[in-house]
C-alpha positions, 0 to 999 in steps of 0.5 A: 450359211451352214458350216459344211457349206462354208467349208465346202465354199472354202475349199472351191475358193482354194482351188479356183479364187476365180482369178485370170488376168484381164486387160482394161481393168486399171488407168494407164496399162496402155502406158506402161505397155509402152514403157516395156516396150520402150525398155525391150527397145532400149535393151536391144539397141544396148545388145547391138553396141555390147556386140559390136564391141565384144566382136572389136575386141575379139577380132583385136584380141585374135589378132594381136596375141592377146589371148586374154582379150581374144577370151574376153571378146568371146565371152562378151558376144556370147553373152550378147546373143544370149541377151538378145535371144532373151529380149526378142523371145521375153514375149512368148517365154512370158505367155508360154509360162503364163499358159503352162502356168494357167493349166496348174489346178 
């Protein structure tokens, strides 16, 4: 191969590697899809709990006087829908950037 032809492969190399991801390439993807999954699951479950208690201790809180409970109980259910907005959209946030990210050249 000529110099300026390897050079010129070079530099299409470092523009498009010719890289995509591909499904089926490796042992064990079905797997480990399921085990995301089981942990996405898992998360989600953990969300409900965190919120019914944060929910608790904010009614509690409002109810009592207890300002710093009442605080504490907001806090808590604001960080469990934001939790539970970030499980249930980690899909389409994964392929909206996978996609914003492919259109890079």
């Amino acid at each position: 191969m000529p110099t300026s032809s390897l050079t010129d492969h070079l530099v299409r190399l470092a523009y498009d590697p010719g890289i995509s991801p591909k499904g089926g390439g490796l042992p064990g993807l079905g797997v480990l899809k399921n085990v995301v999954s089981s942990i996405n699951m898992f998360g989600i479950i953990a969300v409900v709990g965190a919120l019914a208690v944060s929910l608790g201790v904010w009614a509690w809180g409002h109810h009592t006087g207890g300002h710093q409970a009442e605080a504490n109980g907001k806090k808590g259910a604001t960080v469990a829908a934001g939790a539970a907005l970030g499980l249930g959209a980690a899909n389409g946030i994964v392929a909206f950037f996978s996609s914003l990210g492919s259109q890079v050249h």
